[in-house]
N, C-alpha and C positions, 0 to 999 in steps of 0.2 A: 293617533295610535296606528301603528303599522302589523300585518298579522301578517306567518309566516307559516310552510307547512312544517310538521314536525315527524322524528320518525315514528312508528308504531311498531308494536313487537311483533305481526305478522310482517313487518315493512321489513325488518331486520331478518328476522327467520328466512325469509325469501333469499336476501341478498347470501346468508351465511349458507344456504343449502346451495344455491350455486356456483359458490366456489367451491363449497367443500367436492361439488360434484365433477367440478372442473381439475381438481388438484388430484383428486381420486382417480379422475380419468387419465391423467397423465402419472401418475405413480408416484409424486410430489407431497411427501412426509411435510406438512407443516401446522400452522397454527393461527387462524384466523381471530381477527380483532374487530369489533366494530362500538363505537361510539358514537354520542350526542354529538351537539355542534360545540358545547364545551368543553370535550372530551373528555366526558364521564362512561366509564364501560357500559355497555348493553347486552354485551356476547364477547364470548373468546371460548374458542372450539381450539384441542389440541389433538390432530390425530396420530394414530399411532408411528411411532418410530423416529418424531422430532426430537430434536436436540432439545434437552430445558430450558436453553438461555432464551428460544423462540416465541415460549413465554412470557419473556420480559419485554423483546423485542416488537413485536406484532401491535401490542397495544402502546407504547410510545411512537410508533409509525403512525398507527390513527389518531393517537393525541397531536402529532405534530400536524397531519394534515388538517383537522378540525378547526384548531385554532389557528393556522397560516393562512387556515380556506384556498389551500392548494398541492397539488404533490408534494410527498414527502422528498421526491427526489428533483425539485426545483433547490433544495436545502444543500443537498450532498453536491449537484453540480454548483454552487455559489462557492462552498468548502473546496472542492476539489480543483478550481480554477483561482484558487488563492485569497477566498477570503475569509481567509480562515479565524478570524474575529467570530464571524458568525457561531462558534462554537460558544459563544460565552452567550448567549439567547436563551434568557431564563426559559424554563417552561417548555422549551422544545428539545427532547433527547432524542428521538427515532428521527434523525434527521438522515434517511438513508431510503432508496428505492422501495416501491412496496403500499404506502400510505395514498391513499385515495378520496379526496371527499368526497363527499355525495351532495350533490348539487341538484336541487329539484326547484325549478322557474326562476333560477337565477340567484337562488338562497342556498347555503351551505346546511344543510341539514346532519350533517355528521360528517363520519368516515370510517373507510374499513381500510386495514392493517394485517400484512400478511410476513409471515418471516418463517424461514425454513429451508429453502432452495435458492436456486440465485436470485439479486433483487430484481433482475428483469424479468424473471417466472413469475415472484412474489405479485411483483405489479400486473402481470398478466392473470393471477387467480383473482384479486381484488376486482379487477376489472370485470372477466366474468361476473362478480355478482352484481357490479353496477347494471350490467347491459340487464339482465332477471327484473330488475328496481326498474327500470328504462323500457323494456318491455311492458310491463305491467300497467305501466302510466301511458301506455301508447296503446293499449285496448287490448292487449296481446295475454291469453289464458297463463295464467303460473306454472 
């Protein structure tokens, strides 16, 4: 039997507080997503002045990365250099810039899912909350 870390809801709370902290500090109206490693939601934060689709979007970005166990945007560049089959991949709809897993010793432990601004911002607020989560595990105060 193999054991595996798992997230917790300070684990999440952390990761969701700094992007939102990140996205607020750049003026970036969007809507954060974060799921399990099966991508079942845990969190979805919408701040003000997003578009409503962002809510659709944000949390199929983290469902795609969970389950790919990798950028959601490895998906969009496969699609946009013509393999565009890839579109019929049950279970994967956020196949677009943004989606992040969260990788802790080598194990996909989730993902966060950001939609709102361009997708290279979105994946730059996701991020921000990795490096929070990355920090934390590196002895570094929240």
């Amino acid at each position: 039997m193999k054991t595996k870390p798992v997230l917790t809801l300070s684990d999440v709370k952390l990761i969701a507080a700094a992007a939102e902290g990140f996205a607020i500090k750049n003026q970036w109206p969007v809507v954060i997503a974060i799921c399990d490693d099966g991508g079942h939601l845990l969190w979805l934060e919408r701040l003000d002045g997003v578009a409503p689709i962002s809510a659709e979007i944000a949390p199929a970005k983290a469902r795609t990365a969970a389950l790919g166990r990798r950028q959601s945007k490895i998906y969009e560049e496969m699609i946009n250099n013509g393999r565009t089959s890839f579109l019929s991949v049950p279970a994967l709809a956020g196949m677009l810039e943004g989606g992040e897993p969260i990788l802790v010793d080598g194990q996909c432990v989730g993902a966060i899912g950001v939609s709102g601004v361009k997708s290279s911002e979105d994946a730059q607020i996701a991020q921000a909350g990795l490096a929070a989560l990355a920090a934390l595990a590196n002895g570094a105060a929240p």
